[in-house]
N, CA and C atoms as a LAMMPS dump frame, in Angstrom:
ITEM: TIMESTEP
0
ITEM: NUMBER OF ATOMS
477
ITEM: BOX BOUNDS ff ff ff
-5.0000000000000000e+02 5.0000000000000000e+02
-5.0000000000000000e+02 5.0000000000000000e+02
-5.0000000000000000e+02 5.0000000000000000e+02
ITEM: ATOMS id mol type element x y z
1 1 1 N 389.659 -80.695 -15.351
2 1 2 C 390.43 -81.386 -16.362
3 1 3 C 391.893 -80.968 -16.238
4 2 1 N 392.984 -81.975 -16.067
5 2 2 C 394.018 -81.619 -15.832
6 2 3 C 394.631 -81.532 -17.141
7 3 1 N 396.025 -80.789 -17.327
8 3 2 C 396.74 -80.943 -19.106
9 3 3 C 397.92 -80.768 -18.493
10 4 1 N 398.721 -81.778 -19.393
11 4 2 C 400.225 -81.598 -19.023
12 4 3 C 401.16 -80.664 -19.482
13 5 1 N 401.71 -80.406 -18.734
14 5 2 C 402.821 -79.095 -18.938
15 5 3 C 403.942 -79.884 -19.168
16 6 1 N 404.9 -78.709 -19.648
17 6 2 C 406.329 -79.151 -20.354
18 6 3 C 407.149 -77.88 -20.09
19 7 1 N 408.394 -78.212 -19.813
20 7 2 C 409.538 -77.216 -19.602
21 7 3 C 410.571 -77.474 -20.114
22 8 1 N 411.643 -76.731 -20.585
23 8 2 C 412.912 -77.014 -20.567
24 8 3 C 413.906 -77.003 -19.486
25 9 1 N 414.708 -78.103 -19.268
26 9 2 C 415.472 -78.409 -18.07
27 9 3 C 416.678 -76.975 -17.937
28 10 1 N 417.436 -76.734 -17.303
29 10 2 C 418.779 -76.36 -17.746
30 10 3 C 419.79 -76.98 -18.54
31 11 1 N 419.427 -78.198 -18.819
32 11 2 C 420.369 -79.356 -19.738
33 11 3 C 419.631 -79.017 -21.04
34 12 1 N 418.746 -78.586 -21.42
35 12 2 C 418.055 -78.89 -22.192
36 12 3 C 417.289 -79.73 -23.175
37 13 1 N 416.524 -80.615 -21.606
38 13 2 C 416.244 -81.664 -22.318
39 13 3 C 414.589 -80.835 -21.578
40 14 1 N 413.55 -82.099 -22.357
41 14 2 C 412.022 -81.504 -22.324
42 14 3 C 412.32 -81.79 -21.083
43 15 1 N 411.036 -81.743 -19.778
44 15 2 C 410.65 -82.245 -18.397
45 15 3 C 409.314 -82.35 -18.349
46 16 1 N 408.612 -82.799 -18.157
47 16 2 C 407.069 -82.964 -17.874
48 16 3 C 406.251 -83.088 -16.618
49 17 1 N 405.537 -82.798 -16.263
50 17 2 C 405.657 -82.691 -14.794
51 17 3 C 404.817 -84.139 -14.746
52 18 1 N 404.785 -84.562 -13.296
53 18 2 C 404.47 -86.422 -12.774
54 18 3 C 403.977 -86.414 -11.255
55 19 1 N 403.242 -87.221 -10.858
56 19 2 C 403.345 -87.395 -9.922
57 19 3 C 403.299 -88.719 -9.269
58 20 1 N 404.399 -89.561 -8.605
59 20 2 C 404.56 -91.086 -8.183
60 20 3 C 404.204 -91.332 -6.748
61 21 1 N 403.349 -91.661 -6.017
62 21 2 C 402.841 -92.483 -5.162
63 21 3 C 404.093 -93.057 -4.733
64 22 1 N 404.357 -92.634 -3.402
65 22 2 C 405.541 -93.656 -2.982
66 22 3 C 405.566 -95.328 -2.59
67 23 1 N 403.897 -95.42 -2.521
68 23 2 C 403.804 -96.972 -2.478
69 23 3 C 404.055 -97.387 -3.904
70 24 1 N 404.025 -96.73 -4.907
71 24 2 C 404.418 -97.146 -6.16
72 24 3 C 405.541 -96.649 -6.398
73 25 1 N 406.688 -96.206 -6.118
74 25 2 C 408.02 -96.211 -6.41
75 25 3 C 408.357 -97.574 -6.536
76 26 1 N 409.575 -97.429 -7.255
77 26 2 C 410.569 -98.554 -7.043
78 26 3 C 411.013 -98.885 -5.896
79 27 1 N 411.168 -100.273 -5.324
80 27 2 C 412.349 -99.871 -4.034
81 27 3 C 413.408 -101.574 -4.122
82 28 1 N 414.775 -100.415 -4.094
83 28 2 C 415.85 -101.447 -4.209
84 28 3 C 416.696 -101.496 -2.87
85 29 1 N 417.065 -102.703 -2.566
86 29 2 C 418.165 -102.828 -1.514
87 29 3 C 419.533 -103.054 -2.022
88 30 1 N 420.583 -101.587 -1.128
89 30 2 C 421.468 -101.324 -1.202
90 30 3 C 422.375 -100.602 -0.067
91 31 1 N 423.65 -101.657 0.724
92 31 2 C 424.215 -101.073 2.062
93 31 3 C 423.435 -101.187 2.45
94 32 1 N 422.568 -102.154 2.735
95 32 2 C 421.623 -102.572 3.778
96 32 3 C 420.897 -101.461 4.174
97 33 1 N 419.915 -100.689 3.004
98 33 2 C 419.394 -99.792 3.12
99 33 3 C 418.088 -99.81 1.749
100 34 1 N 417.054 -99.651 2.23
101 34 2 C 415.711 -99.396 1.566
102 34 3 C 415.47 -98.045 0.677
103 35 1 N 415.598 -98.054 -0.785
104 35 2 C 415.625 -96.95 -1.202
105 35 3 C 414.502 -96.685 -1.724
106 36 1 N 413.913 -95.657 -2.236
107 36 2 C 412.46 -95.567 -2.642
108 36 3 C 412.699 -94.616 -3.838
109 37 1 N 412.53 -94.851 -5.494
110 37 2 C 413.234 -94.386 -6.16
111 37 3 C 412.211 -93.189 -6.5
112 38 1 N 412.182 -92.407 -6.577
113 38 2 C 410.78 -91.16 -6.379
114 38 3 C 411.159 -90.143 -7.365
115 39 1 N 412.209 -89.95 -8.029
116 39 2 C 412.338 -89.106 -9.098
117 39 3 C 413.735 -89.611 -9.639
118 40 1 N 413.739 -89.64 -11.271
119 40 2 C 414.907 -90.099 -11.524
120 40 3 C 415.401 -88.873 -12.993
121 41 1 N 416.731 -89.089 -13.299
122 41 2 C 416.921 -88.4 -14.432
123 41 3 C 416.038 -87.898 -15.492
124 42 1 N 415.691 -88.904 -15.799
125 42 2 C 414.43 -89.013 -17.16
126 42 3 C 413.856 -88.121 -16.984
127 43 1 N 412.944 -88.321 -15.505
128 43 2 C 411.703 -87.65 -14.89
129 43 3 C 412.46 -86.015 -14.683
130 44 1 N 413.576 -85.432 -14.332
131 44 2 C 413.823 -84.504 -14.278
132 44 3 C 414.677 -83.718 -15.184
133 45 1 N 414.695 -84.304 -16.578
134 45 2 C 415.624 -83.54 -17.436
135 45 3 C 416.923 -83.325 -17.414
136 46 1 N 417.621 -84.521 -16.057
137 46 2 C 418.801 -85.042 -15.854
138 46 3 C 419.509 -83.302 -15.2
139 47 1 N 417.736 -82.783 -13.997
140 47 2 C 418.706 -82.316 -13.37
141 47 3 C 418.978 -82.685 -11.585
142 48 1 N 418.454 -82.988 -11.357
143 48 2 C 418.639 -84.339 -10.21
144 48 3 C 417.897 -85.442 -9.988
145 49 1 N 418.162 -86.448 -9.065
146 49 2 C 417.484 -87.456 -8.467
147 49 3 C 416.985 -87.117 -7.187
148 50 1 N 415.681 -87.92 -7.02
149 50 2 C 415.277 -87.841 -5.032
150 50 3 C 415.283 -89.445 -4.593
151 51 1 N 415.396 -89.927 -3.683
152 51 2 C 415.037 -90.982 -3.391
153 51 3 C 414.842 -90.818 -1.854
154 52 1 N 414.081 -91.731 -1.329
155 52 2 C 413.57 -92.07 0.371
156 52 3 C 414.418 -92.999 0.936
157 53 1 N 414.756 -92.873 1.732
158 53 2 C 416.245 -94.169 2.211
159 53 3 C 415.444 -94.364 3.652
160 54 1 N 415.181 -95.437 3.883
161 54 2 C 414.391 -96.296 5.417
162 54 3 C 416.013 -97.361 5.442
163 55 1 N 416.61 -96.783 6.686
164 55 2 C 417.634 -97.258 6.92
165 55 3 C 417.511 -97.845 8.566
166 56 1 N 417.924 -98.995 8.821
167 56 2 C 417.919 -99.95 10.255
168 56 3 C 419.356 -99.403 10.908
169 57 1 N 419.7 -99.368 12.046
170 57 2 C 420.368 -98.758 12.864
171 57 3 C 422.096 -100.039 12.434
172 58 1 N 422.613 -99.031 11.999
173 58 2 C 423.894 -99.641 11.72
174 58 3 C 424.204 -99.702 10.233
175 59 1 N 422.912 -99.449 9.462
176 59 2 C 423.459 -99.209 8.286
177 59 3 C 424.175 -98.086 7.252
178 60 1 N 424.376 -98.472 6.461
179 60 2 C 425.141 -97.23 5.92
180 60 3 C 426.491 -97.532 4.74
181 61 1 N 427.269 -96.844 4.164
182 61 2 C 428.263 -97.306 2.89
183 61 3 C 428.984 -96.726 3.577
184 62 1 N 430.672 -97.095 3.346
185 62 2 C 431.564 -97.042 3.5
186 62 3 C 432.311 -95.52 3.311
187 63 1 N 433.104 -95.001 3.073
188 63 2 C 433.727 -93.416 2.675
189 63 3 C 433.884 -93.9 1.178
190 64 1 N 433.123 -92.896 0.867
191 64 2 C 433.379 -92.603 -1.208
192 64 3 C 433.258 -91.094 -1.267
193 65 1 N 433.484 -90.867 -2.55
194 65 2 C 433.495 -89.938 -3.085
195 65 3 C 432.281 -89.343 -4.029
196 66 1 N 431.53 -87.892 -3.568
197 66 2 C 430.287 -88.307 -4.769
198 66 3 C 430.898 -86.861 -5.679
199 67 1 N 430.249 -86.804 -6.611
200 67 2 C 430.726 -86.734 -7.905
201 67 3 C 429.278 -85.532 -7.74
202 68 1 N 428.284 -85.622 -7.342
203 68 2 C 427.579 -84.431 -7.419
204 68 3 C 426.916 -84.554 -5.979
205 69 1 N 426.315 -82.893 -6.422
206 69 2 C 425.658 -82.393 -4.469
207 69 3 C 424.811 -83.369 -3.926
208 70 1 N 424.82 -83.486 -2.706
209 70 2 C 424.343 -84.12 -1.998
210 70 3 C 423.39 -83.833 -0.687
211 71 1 N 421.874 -84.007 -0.632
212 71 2 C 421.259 -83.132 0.205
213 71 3 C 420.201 -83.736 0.876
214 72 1 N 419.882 -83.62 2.278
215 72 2 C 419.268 -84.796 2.867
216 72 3 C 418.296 -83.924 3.561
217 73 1 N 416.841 -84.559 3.876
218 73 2 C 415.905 -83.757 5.105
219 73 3 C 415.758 -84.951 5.414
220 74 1 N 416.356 -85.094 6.728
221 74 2 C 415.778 -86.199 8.065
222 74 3 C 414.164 -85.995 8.7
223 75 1 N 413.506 -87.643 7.751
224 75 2 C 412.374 -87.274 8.585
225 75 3 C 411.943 -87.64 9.965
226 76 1 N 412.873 -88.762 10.036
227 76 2 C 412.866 -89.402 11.367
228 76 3 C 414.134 -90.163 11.369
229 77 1 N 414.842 -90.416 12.806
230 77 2 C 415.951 -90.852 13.225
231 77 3 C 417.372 -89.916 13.187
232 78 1 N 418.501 -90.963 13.457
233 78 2 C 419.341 -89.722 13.197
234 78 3 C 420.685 -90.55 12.153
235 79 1 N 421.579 -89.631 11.822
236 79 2 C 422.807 -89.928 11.179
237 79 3 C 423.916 -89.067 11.574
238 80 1 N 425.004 -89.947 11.596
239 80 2 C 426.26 -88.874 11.608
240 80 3 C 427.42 -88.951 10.457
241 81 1 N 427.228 -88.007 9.952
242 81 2 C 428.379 -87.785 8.462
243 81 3 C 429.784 -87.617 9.128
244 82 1 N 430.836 -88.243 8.328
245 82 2 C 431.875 -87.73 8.438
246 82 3 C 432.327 -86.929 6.88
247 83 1 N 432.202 -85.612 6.338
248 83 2 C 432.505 -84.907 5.61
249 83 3 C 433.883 -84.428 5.109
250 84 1 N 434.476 -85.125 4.453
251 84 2 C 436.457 -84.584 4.948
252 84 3 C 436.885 -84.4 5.953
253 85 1 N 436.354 -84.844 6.787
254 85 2 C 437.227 -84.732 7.868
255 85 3 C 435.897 -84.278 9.225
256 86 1 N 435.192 -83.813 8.536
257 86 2 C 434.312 -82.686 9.769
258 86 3 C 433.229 -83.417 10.205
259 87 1 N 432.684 -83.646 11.018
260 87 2 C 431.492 -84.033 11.573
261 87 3 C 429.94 -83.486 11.534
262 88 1 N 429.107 -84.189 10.958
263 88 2 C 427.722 -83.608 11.124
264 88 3 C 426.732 -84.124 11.335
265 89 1 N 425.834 -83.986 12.693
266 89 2 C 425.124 -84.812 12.793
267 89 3 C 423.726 -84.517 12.595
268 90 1 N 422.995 -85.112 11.642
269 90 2 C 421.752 -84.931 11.324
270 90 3 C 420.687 -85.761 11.833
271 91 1 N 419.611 -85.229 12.664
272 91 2 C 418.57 -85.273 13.731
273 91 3 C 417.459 -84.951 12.851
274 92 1 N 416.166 -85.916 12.807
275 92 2 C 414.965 -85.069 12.6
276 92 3 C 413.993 -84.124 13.673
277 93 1 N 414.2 -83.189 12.921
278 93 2 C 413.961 -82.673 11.343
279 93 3 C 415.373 -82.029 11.245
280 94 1 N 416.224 -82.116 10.338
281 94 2 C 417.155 -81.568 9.959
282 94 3 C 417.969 -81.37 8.715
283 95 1 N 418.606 -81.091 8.033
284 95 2 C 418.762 -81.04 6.61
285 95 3 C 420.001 -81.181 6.361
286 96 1 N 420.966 -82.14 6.442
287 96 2 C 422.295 -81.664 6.009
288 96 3 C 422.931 -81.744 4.603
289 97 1 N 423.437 -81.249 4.285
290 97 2 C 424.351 -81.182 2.873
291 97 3 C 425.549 -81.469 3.196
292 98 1 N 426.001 -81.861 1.591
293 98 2 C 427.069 -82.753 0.981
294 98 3 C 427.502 -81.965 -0.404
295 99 1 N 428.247 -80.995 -0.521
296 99 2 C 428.724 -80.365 -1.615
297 99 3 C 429.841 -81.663 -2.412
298 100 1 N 429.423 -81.515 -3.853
299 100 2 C 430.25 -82.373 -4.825
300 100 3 C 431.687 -82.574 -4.435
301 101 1 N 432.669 -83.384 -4.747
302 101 2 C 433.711 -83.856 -4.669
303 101 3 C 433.927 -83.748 -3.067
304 102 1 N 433.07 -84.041 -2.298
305 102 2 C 433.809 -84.458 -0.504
306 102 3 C 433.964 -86.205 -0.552
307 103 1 N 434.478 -86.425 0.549
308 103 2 C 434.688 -87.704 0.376
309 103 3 C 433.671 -87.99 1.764
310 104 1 N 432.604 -89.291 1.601
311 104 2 C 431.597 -88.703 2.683
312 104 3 C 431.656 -90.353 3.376
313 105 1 N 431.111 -90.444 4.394
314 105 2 C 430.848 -92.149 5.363
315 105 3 C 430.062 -91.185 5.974
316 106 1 N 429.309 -92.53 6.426
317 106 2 C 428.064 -92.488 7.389
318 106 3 C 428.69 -92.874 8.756
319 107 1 N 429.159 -92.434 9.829
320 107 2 C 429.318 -92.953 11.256
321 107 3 C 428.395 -93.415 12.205
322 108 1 N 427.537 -93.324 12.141
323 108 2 C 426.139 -93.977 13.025
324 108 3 C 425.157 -93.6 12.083
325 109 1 N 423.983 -94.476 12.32
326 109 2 C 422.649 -94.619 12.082
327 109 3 C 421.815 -94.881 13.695
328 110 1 N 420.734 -94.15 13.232
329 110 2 C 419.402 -94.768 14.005
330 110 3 C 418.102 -94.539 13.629
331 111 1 N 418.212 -95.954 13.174
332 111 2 C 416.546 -96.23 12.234
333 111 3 C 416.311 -94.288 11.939
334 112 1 N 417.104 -94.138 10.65
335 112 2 C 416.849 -93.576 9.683
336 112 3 C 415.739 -93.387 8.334
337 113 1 N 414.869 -92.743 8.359
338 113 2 C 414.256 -92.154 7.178
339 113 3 C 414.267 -90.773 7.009
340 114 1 N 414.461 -91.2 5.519
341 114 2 C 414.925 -89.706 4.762
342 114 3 C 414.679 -89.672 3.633
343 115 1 N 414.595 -88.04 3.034
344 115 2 C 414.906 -88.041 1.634
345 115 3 C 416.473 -87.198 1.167
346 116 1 N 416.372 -88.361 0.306
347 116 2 C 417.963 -87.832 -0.225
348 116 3 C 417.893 -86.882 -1.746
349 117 1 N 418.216 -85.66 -2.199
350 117 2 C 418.436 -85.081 -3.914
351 117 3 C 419.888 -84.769 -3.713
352 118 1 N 420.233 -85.883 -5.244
353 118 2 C 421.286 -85.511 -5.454
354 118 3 C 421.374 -84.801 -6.568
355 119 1 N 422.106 -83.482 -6.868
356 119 2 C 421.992 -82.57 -8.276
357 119 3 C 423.558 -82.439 -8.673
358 120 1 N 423.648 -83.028 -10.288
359 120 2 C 422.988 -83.619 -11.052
360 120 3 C 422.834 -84.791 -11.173
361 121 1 N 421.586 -85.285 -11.703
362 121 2 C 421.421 -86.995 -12.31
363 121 3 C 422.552 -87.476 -11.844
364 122 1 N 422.425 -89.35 -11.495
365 122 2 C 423.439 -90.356 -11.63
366 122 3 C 423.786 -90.876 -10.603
367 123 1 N 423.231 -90.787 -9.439
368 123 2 C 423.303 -91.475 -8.343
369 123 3 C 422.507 -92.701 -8.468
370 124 1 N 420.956 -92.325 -8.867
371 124 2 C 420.153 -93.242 -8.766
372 124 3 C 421.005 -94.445 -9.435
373 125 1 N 421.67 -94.245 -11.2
374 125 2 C 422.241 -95.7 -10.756
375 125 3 C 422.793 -96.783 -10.101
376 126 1 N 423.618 -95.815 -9.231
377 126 2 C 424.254 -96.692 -8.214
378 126 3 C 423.067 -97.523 -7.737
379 127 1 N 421.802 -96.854 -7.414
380 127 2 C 421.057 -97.806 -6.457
381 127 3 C 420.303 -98.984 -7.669
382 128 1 N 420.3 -98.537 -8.75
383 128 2 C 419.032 -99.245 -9.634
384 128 3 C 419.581 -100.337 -10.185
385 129 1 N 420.81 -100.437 -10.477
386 129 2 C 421.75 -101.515 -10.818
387 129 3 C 422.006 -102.384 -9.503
388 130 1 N 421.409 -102.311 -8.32
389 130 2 C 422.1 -102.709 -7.248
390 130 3 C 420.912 -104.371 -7.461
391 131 1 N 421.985 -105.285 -6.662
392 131 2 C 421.741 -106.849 -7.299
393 131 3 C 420.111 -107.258 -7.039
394 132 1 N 419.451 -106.469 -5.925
395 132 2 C 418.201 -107.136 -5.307
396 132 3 C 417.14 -106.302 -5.007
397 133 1 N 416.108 -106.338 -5.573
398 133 2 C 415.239 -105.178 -5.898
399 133 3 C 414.475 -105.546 -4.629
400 134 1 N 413.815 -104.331 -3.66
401 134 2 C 412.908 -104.167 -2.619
402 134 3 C 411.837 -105.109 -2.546
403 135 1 N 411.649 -105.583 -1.578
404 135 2 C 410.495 -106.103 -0.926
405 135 3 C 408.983 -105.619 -1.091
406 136 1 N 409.503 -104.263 -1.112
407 136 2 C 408.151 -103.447 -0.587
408 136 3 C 408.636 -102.742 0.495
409 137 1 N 407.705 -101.844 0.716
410 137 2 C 408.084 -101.061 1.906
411 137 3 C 407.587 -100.967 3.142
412 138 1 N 407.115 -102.237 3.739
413 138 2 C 407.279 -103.018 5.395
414 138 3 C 408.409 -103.748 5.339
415 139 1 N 409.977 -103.974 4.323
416 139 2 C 410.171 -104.607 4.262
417 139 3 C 411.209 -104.57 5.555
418 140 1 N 411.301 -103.018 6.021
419 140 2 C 412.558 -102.704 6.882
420 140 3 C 411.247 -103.164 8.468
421 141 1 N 410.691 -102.855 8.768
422 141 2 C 409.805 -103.092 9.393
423 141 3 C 409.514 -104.794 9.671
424 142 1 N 409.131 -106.134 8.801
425 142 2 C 409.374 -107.166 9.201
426 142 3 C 410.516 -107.332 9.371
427 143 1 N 411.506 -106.932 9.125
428 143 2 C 412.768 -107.548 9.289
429 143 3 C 413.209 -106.871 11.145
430 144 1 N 412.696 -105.779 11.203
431 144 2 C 413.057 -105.182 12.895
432 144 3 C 413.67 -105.11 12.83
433 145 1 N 414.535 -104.073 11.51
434 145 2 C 416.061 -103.435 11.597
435 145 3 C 417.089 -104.213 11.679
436 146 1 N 417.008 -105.454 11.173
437 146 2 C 417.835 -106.266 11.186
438 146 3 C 418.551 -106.941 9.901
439 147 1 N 417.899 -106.191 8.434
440 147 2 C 418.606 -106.729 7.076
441 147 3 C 420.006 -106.481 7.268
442 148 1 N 420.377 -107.662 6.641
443 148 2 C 421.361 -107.878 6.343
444 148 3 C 421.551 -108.334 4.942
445 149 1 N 422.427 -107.036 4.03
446 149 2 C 422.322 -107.989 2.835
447 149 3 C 423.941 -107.728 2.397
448 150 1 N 424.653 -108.393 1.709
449 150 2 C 425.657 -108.51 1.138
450 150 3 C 426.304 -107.411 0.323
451 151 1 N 426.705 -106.907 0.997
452 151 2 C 427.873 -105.323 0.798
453 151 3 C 428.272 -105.529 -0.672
454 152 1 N 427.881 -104.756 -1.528
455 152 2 C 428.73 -104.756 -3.224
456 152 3 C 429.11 -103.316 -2.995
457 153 1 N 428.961 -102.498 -2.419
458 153 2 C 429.13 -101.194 -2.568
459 153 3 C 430.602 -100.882 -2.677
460 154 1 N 431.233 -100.38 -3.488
461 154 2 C 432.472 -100.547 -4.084
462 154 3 C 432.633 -99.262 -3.363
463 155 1 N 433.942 -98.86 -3.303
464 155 2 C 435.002 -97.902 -2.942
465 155 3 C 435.188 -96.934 -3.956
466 156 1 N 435.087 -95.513 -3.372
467 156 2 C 435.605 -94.755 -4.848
468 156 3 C 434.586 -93.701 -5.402
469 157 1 N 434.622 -93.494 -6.703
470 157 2 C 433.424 -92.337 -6.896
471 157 3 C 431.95 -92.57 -7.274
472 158 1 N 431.181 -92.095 -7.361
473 158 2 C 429.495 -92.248 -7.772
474 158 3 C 429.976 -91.607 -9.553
475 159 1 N 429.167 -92.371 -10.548
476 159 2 C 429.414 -91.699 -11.186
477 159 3 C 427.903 -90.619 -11.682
């Protein structure tokens, strides 16, 4: 018999513990990228987000600014960050970070999957507000890395 537990966050809000099936996540398209929404504020007492990003070779957002940490384990493919200036290229299996206020772009993709936590809360909106909610998740797969969807991704900070 299982019973649910409860914690206090560092924000101090309750947390409860969950567990989501990634075929049952959410998944929204955004920068021509497949997100898989797998933990959100709510769910963590607004002290970070996770999401799964299945990205086709060429995708990726523009240089912004994020507003909180930023932390990736490559499970397959690769990426290359440009970080203020510095270069990093993340290979699976590999982990790179994104400390708050850098200004970050993606320079290459190749058929990318990953998980992304950003700490604290508030990324996920960027993706959950985004205009066109997921397919499902063969959706990067019928398409053969080839979505194309219509860039809204604005310039500037995450809030």
């Amino acid at each position: 018999m299982m019973t649910e537990k409860s914690a206090m966050s560092g924000q101090g809000k309750e947390i409860k513990s969950y567990e989501l099936n990634r075929d049952e996540a959410p998944a929204y398209w955004e920068v021509d990228i497949l997100w898989l929404l797998l933990a959100d504020g709510k769910q963590t007492g607004g002290a970070f987000c996770q999401l799964e990003q299945l990205c086709p070779n060429g995708s990726g957002p523009p240089p912004h600014t994020h507003t909180q940490i930023e932390n990736f384990y490559i499970m397959d493919g690769a990426i290359t960050f440009l970080v203020d200036g510095k270069e990093l290229i993340g290979e699976a299996p590999s982990s790179p970070f994104s400390p708050a206020q850098y200004t970050v772009s993606a320079l290459t993709v190749k058929q990318l999957s990953s998980l992304t936590r950003t700490c604290p809360t508030g990324f996920e909106l960027v993706i959950t507000n985004a205009p066109t909610e997921g397919e499902g998740h063969e959706a990067l797969t019928r398409r053969n890395g080839s979505c194309r969807r219509k860039k809204r991704y604005e310039m500037g900070r995450h809030a």
